[in-house]
ChimeraX commands (.cxc) that place a marker at each C-alpha (Angstrom):
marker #1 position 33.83,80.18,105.93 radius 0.5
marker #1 position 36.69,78.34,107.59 radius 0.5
marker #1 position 38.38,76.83,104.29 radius 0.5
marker #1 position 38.06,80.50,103.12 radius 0.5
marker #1 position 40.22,81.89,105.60 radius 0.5
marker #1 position 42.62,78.62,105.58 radius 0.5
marker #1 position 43.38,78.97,102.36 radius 0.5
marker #1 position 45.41,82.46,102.28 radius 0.5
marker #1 position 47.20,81.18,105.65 radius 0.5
marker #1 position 48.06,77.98,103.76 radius 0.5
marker #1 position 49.25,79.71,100.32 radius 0.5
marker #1 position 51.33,82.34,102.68 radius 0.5
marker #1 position 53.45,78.88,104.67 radius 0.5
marker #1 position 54.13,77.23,101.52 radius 0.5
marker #1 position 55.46,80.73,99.83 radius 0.5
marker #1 position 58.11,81.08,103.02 radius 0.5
marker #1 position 58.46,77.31,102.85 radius 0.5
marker #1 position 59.22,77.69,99.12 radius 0.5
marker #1 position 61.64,80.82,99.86 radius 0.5
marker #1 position 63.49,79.31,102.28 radius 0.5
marker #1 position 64.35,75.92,100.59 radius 0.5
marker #1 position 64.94,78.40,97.77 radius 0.5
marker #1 position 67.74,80.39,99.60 radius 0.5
marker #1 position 69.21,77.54,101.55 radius 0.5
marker #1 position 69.73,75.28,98.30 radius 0.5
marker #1 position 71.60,78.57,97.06 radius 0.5
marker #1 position 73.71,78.64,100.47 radius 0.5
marker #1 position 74.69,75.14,100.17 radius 0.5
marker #1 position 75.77,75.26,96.44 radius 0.5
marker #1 position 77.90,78.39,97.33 radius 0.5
marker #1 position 79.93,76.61,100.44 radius 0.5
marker #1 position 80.18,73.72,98.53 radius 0.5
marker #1 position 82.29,75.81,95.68 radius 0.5
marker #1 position 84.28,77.15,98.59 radius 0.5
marker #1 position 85.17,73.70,99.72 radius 0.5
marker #1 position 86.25,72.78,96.32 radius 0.5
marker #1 position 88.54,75.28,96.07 radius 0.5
marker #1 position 90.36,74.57,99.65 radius 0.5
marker #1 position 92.60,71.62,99.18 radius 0.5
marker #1 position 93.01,69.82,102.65 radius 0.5
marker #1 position 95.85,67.41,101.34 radius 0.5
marker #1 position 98.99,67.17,103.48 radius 0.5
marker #1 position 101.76,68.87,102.17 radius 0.5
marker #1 position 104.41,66.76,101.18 radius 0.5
marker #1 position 108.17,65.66,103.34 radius 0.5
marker #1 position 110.62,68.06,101.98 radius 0.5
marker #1 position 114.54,66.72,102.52 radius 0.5
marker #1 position 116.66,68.41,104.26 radius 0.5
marker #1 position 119.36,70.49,101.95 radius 0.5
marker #1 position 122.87,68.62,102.58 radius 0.5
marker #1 position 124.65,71.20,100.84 radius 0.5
marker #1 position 124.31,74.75,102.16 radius 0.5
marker #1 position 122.74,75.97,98.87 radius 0.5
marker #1 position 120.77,72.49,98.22 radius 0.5
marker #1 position 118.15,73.47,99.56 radius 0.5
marker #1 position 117.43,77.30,96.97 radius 0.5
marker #1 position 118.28,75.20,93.55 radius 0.5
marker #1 position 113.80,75.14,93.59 radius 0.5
marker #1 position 113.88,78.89,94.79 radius 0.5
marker #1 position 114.63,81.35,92.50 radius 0.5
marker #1 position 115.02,84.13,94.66 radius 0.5
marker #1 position 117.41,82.21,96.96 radius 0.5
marker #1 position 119.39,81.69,93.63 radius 0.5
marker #1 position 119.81,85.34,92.89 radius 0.5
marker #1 position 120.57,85.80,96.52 radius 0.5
marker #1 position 123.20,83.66,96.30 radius 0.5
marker #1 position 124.90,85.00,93.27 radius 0.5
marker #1 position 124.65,88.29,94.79 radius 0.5
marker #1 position 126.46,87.40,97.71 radius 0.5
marker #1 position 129.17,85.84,95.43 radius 0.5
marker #1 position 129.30,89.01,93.28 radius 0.5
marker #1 position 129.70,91.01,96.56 radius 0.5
marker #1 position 133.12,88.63,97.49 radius 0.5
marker #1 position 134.25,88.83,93.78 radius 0.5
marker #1 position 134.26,92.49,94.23 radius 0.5
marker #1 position 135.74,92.41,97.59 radius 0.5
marker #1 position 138.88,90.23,96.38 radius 0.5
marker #1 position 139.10,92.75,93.30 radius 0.5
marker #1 position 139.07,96.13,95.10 radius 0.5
marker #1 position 142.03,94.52,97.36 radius 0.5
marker #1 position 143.94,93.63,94.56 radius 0.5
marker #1 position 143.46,96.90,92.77 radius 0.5
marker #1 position 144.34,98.26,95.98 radius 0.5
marker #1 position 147.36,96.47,96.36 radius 0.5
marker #1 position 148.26,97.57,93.12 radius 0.5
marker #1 position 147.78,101.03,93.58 radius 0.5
marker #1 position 150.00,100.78,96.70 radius 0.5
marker #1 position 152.98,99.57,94.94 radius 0.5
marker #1 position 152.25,101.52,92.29 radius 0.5
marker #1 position 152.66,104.68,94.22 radius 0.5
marker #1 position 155.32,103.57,95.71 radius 0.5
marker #1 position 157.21,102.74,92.35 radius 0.5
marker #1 position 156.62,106.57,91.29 radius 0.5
marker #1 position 157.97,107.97,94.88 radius 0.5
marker #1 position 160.91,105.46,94.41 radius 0.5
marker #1 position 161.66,106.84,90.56 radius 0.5
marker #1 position 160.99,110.62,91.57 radius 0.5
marker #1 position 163.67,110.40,94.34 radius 0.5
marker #1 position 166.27,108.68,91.46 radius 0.5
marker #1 position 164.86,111.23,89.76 radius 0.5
marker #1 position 166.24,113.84,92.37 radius 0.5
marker #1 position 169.50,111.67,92.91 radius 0.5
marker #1 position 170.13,112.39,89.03 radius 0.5
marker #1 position 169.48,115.37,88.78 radius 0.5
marker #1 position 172.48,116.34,91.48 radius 0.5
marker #1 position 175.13,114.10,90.03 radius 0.5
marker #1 position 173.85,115.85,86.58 radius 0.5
marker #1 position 174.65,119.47,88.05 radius 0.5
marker #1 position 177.76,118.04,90.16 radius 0.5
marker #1 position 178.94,117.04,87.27 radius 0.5
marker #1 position 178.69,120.37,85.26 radius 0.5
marker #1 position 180.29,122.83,87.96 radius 0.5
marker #1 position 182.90,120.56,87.92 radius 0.5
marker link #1:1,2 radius 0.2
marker link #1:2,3 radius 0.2
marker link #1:3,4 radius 0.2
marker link #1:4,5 radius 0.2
marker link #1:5,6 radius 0.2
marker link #1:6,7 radius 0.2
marker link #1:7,8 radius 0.2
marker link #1:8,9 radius 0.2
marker link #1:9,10 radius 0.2
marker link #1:10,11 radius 0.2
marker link #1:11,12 radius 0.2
marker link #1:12,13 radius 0.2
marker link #1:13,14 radius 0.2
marker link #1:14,15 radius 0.2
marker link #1:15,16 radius 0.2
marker link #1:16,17 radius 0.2
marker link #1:17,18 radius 0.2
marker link #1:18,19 radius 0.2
marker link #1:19,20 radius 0.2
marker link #1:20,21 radius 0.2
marker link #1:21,22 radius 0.2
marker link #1:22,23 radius 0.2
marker link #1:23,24 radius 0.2
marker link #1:24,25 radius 0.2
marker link #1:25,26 radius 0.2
marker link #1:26,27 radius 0.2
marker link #1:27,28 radius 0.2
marker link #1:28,29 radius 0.2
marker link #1:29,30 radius 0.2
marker link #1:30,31 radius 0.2
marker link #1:31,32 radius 0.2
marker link #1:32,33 radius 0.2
marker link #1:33,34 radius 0.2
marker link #1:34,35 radius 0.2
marker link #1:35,36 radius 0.2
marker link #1:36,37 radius 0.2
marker link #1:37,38 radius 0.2
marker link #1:38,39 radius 0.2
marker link #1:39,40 radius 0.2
marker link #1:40,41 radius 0.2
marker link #1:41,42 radius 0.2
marker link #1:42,43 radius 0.2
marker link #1:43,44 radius 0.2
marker link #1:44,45 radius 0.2
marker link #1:45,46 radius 0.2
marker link #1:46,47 radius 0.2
marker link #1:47,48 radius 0.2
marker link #1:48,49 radius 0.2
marker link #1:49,50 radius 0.2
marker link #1:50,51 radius 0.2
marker link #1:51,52 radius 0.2
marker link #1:52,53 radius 0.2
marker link #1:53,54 radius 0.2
marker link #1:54,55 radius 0.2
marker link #1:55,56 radius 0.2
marker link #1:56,57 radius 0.2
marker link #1:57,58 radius 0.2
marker link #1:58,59 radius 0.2
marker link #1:59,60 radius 0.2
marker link #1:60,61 radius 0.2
marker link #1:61,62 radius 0.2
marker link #1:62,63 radius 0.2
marker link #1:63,64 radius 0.2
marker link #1:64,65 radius 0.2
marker link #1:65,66 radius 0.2
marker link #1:66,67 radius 0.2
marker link #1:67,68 radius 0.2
marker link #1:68,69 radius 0.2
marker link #1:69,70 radius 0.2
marker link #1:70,71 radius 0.2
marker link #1:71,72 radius 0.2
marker link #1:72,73 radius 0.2
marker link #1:73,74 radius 0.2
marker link #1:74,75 radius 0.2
marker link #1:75,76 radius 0.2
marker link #1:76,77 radius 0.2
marker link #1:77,78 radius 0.2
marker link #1:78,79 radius 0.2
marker link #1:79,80 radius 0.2
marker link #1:80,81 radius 0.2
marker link #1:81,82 radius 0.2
marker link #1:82,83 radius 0.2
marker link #1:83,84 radius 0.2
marker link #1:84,85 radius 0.2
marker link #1:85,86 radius 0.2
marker link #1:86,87 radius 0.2
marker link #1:87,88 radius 0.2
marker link #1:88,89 radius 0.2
marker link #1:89,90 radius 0.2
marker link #1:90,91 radius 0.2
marker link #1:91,92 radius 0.2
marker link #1:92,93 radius 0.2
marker link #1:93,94 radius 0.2
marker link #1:94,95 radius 0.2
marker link #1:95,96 radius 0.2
marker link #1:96,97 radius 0.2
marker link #1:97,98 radius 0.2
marker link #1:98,99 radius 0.2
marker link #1:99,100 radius 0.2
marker link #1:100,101 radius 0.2
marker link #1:101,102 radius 0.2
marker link #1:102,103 radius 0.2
marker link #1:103,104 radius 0.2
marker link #1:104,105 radius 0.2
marker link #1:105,106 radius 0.2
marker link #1:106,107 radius 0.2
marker link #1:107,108 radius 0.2
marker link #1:108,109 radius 0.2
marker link #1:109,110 radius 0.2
marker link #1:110,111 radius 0.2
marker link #1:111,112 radius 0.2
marker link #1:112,113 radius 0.2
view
């Protein structure tokens, strides 16, 4: 009568024992894919840039950065010049229309006399 009644008890332990080496097994193959993954190597010394732009030749972005910052001058120096230009330019034409002028009177002196 006892071994009858042992015997469920028994077969009900070794099902959880079962169950749970079962599930941890599973929990230790998944954390050790995590730590597989993780890579816990120092990161290497990087020099220091000596030039000011040394330091972007490995960085693309920094790159395009720095051309736009160039193009930006370029255009700077440019719009001066054309402005210059336009300046003297405009001058030039006031200077001409004013000889212009001048002409004109010694043209019309010149007839009523």
């Amino acid at each position: 009568m006892f071994g009858d009644q042992f015997v469920p008890v028994l077969m009900f332990l070794l099902g959880i024992a079962l169950l749970t080496s079962i599930l941890l097994r599973r929990t230790y193959r998944q954390l050790g894919r995590r730590r597989k993954a993780y890579d816990s190597r120092p990161i290497d010394a990087q020099p220091r840039p000596k030039t000011e732009w040394d330091g972007a030749k490995h960085d693309s972005m920094a790159v395009i950065e720095k051309q736009k910052v160039q193009l930006e001058q370029m255009s700077r120096d440019v719009n001066g010049q054309l402005d210059t230009k336009i300046m003297i330019l405009r001058d030039l034409i006031a200077q001409s229309e004013q000889q212009i002028a001048r002409l004109e009177e010694l043209v019309g002196e010149t007839q009523n006399a």
